[in-house]
N, C-alpha and C positions, 0 to 999 in steps of 0.2 A: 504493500500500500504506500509507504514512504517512496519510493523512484516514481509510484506511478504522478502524487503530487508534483513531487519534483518537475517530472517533464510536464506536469500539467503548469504552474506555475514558468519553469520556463518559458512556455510556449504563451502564455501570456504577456509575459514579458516583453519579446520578440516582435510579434505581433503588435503588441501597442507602443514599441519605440519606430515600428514598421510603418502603421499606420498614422503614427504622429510626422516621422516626414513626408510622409503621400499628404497629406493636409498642406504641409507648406511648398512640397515641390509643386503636387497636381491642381492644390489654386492656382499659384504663379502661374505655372505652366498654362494650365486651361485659358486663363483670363490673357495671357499672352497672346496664344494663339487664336481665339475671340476675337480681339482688340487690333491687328495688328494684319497688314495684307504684305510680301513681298515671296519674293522669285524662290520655289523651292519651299514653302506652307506644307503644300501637301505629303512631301517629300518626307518633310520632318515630324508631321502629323502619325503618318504608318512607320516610321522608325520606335519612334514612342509606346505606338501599339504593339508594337512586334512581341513582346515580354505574354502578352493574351493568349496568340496564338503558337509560340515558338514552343518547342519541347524543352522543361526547365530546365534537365539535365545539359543541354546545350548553351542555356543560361549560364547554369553554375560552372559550364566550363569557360564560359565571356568572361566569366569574375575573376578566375582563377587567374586566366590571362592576363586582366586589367590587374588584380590587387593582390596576386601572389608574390611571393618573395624574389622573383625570377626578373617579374615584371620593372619599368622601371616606376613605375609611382609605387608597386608596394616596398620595392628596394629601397626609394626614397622615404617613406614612412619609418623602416624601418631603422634605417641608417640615421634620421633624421629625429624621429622622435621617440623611436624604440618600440612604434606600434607595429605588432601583425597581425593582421585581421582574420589568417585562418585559420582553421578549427578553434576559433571561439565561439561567443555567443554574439559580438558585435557584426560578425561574420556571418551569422546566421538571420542577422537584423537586416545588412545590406543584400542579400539573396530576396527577402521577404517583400524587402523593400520593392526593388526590382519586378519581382514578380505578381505586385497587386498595385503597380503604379499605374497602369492604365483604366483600373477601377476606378481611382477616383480622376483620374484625369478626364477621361472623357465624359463621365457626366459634368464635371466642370464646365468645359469648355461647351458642351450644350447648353447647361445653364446659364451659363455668361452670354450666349450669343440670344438666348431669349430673352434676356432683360428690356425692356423698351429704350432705346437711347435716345428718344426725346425725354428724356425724365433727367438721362446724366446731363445733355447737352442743356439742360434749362438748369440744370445746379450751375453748369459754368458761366451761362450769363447771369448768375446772380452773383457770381465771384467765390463760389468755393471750389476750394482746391481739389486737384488730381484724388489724395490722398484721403482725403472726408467723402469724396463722391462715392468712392472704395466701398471703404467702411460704413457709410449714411444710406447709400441706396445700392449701391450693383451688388455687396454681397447680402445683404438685408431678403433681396430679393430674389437671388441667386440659393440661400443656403439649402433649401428643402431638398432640390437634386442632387447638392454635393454632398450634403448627409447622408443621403441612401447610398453615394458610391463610396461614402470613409466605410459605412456601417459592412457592406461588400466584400472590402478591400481588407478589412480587421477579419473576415471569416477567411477570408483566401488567405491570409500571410497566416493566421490561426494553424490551416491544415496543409501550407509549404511541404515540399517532401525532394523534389527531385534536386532542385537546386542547391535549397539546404544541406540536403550531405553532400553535393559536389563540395562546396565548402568550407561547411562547420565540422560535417564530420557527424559520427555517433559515439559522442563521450560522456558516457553516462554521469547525470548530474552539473554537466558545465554546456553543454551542446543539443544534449540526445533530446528532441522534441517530442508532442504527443505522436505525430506521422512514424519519426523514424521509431520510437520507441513500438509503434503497433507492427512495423515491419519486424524489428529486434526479435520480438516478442513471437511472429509469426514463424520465423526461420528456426527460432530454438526451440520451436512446440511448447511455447505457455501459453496454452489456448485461453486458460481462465483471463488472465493478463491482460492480452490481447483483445477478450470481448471486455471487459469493465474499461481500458481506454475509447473501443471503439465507441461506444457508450457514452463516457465524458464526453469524447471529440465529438458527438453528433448532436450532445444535447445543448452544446456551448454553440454549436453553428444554427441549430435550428431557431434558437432566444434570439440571435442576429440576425438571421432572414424574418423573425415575424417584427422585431423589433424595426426592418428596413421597411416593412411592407406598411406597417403602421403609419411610419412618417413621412410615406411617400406622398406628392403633392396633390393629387386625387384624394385620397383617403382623410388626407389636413383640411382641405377643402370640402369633404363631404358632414364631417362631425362640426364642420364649423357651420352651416346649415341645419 
C-alpha cells in the first residue's frame, strides 16, 4: 500500500507542476497565435500539435536528445548549474509537460480567437493598456474553454506513460508513476497491485473528465438559466 501512495502522490505531483506550465506556456502561446498573423502560422501551429498525435515514446526520445547529458543544452545544464534532468522527477514533469501541451493550447487559442475584438479594441480607445485588456476582458472571457483544456491536460500528464520512462525512468519512489508502476506491476505478476492502481488511476481521471464537462461553457450557461 505504501509504493502504491507513493507513485500515487508522485504522479500528482508531476502532473500539476505539468499542468501548471501548460497554463503559462499554452495561454501565451494560444493568445499568440490568436493575436498575431505572419508567414509560417500554420507551420508553427501543427508543430505544437505534433506532441497529440506523435507516439510518446518518440517524444521521450526528442527529450533525450534535447536534454540528455550528451546533448549540448543538457551538457550545459549540467556543467553549468549541476542540473540533470534525467531519470528524475523534474524529468518526468518536462515529458508530461510536452505531452499534454496541446490540451491546453489549442483550446486556448480557440478561445482567444472567439472573444469579440470590438470589446478589446473599445478598451483601447478609452486608453487602457495592452496589459488590463488581458487580464479585464480577453481572459475574463476566454477562461471557460481554457479551463476544460488545463482540466484535460492535468488527466493526460496524470496517466503519461510512454515518454515518461523514455526519461525518468522507473525508480521506484523518486520516478516510478501511477502508469509505469501498473506496467511494473503487470510484468512481475502482482495482479492485486496492478488492479487497486488501475483503480486509483481511473477514478482520479474520471472526477476530471466530469469535473471538465461540468465547466464546460454550454453547461455554465445552461444552470445559469
Amino acid at each position: 500500500m505504501e509504493s502504491v501512495w507513493i507513485a500515487l502522490s508522485l504522479s500528482l505531483k508531476v502532473a500539476g507542476w505539468a499542468t501548471a506550465l501548460n497554463i503559462v506556456l499554452g495561454i501565451g502561446v494560444g493568445f499568440f497565435l490568436a493575436r498575431t498573423r505572419f508567414f509560417g502560422r500554420d507551420l508553427l501551429d501543427t508543430l505544437l500539435t505534433l506532441p497529440m498525435v506523435m507516439p510518446p515514446t518518440v517524444l521521450g526520445y526528442y527529450l533525450l536528445v534535447l536534454v540528455g547529458r550528451k546533448s549540448a543544452f543538457g551538457a550545459w545544464l549540467y556543467d553549468s548549474f549541476g542540473i540533470n534532468l534525467i531519470f528524475t522527477w523534474q524529468g518526468a514533469v518536462i515529458a508530461a509537460t510536452v505531452v499534454a501541451f496541446p490540451l491546453v493550447f489549442k483550446p486556448a487559442r480557440a478561445a482567444f480567437e472567439a472573444v469579440d475584438s470590438e470589446l478589446e479594441q473599445a478598451a483601447r480607445v478609452l486608453g487602457v493598456s495592452e496589459l488590463a485588456i488581458f487580464f479585464r476582458i480577453t481572459l475574463p472571457l476566454a477562461w471557460r474553454g481554457i479551463l476544460a483544456g488545463v482540466l484535460l491536460a492535468f488527466a493526460r500528464a496524470l496517466g503519461e506513460f510512454g515518454a515518461t520512462l523514455m526519461v525518468a525512468g522507473s525508480i521506484p519512489g523518486k520516478t516510478q508513476t501511477l502508469s509505469i508502476a501498473v506496467y511494473e506491476a503487470v510484468q512481475a505478476g502482482k495482479d492485486d497491485t496492478a488492479n487497486m492502481l488501475v483503480v486509483i488511476t481511473s477514478m482520479v481521471c474520471v472526477v476530471v473528465l466530469l469535473t471538465a464537462s461540468r465547466l464546460a461553457p454550454g453547461r455554465i450557461n445552461e444552470r445559469a438559466r
